[in-house]
C-alpha positions, 0 to 999 in steps of 0.5 A: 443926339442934340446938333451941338454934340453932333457937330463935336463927334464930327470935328472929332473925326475929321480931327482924327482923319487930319492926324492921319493924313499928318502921320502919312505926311512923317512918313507913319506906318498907321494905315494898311496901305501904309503897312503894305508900302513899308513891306515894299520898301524893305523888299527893294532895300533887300533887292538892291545889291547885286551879284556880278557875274550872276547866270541863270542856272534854274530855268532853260528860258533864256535872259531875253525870254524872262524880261520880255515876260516881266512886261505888263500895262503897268510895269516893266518889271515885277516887284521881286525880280531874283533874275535881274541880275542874271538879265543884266549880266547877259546884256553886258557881255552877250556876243554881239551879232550885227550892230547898226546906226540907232533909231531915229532922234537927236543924239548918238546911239547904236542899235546892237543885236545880242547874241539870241536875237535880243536888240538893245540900244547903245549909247557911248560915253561922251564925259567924264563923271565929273565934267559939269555940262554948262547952259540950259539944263537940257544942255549937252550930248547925251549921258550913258551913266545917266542911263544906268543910274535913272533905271536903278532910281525907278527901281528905288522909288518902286515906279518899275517903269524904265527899261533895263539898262546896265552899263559896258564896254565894248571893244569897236574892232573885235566886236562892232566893226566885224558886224556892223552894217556899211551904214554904221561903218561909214562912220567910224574914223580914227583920233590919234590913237583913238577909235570913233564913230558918229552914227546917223542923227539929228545932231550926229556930226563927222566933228563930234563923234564919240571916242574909244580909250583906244578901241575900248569904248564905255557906253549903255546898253538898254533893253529893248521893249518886246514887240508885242508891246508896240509904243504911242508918242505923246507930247508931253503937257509940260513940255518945253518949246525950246525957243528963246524968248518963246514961252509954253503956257504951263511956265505962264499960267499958274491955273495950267494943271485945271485946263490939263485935267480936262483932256484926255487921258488927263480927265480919267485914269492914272495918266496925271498921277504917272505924270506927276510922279514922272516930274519928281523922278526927272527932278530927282535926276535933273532931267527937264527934256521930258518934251515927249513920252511913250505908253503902249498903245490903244491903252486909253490912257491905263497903261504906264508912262514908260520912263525911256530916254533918260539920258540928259540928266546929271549934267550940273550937280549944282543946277536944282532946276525947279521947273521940272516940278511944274506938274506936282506944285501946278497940279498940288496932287501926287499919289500917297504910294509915291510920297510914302517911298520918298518919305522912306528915303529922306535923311540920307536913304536915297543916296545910300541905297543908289550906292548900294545899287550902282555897285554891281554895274561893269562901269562902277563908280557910275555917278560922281559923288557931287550927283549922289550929294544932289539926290538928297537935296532935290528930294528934300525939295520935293518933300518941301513941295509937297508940304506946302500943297498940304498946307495950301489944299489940305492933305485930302486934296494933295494926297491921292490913292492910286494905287492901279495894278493891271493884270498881264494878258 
């Protein structure tokens, strides 16, 4: 074959491998692993409505004995879960036997034992669903719902890396305060008719405690992580330094993600890509106080980014805070899993399947309308972002195949 004809058959191919890589970029269904993540996608939408009230009736393992067993390297929870429902259940009415202050860190929380020796982290409500939480975008006390609605977007976007989390209401005289430790008694006083409590943290004051309706407080619960899989802290490369005037290198130095790629775990492994992926759930939520995260640990860097804390999100409907996204339009990479199931939930599909999702919860409507509205037009931004990398990079580079499943021990 003359050179001529073998440089035709070869622009050829790349032709044919650049319209595939734009068919992924429509969100198509041509390649088998697009196939595979279209039978992921329908498997979440059949999964996401609930049953309330739901309990465990076919196994003599309790709720806490079933998660715990969901957990693994690289997820929280298997992709086909039919007890979740009946997991969420228990941990939204399960008896209470000891409640105590939260662990260590700046916001209020309580830590609450349920009935079988599961702990769970509390936090109260502090606002109402509409309230818009001026300042900076970390801004404000802690959101419970924001809680309840980032487990059910992991949950969507296939990620299952947050813990459980489901929404309740306790009463704090028949249920906290006869089984609270003296610590967290210490702190309970009364506003009104009111009864409140303001914990042991950083920021926790006598002047701003959190208030029941009466004696009836509305908060989150979330599932605490077994012990057998104890958790390493890590300074998140993107991470804010929370003083004015004061800059992080990444918001200065565009070439930042080339430098990242070099330390470790960012050199090797799927690290960057669970970071990456992480910028665009907390974008999606409006979350820029990602300044740490956890992994397991000893995990050289396999393990998931485990997305905790989540609760300083949905603070401003109306704040699209750009920053957040520094790690995908600073690294212009994100995995071909991820950008298929955002692709799946453009035109309106996010918003809708959060609906769907949120219903079940014991302190439905869980988001204002405003936030549901925000969903779909940050991902609307990050679809854009994504675009412009290709068009920058090429799609070979931008779009990356990653798909590592560990096995459970």
């Amino acid at each position: 074959m003359k050179l001529k004809q073998r440089m035709v058959v070869l622009c050829a191919v790349l032709l044919l491998l650049g319209l595939a890589k734009i068919f992924l970029l429509d969100g198509g269904e041509g390649s088998a692993a697009s196939r595979r993540d279209v039978r992921a996608f329908r498997k979440m939408e059949a999964s996401l409505s609930l049953p309330r009230g739901a309990r465990l009736t076919h196994t003599l393992q309790s709720p806490w004995e079933i998660a715990s067993q969901w957990v693994g390297p690289r997820e929280v929870y298997p992709e086909e879960t039919p007890e979740l429902a009946a997991v969420l259940t228990a941990m939204s009415t399960a008896r209470i036997e000891r409640a105590d202050v939260g662990y260590k860190g700046t916001q209020l929380k309580a830590l609450l034992v349920l009935d079988g020796g599961q702990k769970v982290v509390f936090k109260p409500k502090r606002y109402n669903r509409d309230h818009i939480v001026e300042g900076e975008p970390y801004a404000g006390y802690d959101r419970h719902n924001a809680e309840v609605v980032a487990f059910h977007l992991d949950r969507i976007l296939g990620f299952r890396r947050a813990p459980l989390v489901v929404g309740r209401h306790v009463n704090l005289r028949t249920e906290i305060k006869p089984v609270a430790t003296d610590q967290l008694l210490s702190t309970f006083l009364t506003q009104g008719n009111n009864t409140c409590f303001y914990g042991k943290c950083y920021y926790c004051r006598e002047t701003e405690p959190a208030c029941a309706d009466g004696e009836v407080m509305e908060g989150s619960v979330t599932l605490w992580l077994p012990d057998v899989w104890p958790l390493q802290k890590h300074r998140h490369p993107w991470g804010r330094t929370y003083r004015e005037g004061k800059l992080a290198r990444w918001e200065y130095d565009e070439s930042y993600c080339d430098a990242v790629k070099k330390m470790p775990p960012y050199d090797a492994g799927p690290r960057l890509l669970d970071v990456i992926d992480t910028a665009v759930f907390d974008y999606l939520i409006g979350n820029a106080d990602r300044h740490h995260y956890e992994s397991f640990q000893d995990d050289g860097g396999a393990s998931m980014l485990i997305l905790l804390d989540n609760a300083k999100s949905f603070g401003n409907a109306a704040l699209d805070e750009r920053s957040i996204l520094a790690p995908l339009y600073q690294c212009c990479m994100i995995r071909v899993s991820t950008w298929n199931r955002l692709n799946f939930l453009k035109g309106g599909t996010l918003s809708s399947a959060m609906r769907r999702a949120l219903a079940f919860d014991p302190i439905h409507p869980v988001l204002a309308e405003p936030h549901l509205a925000a969903l779909d037009r940050r991902l609307s931004g990050v679809i854009a972002t994504v675009k412009q990398c290709v068009e920058a990079q090429g799609p070979d580079n931008t779009l990356i195949e990653d798909r590592m499943n560990l096995p459970h021990p």
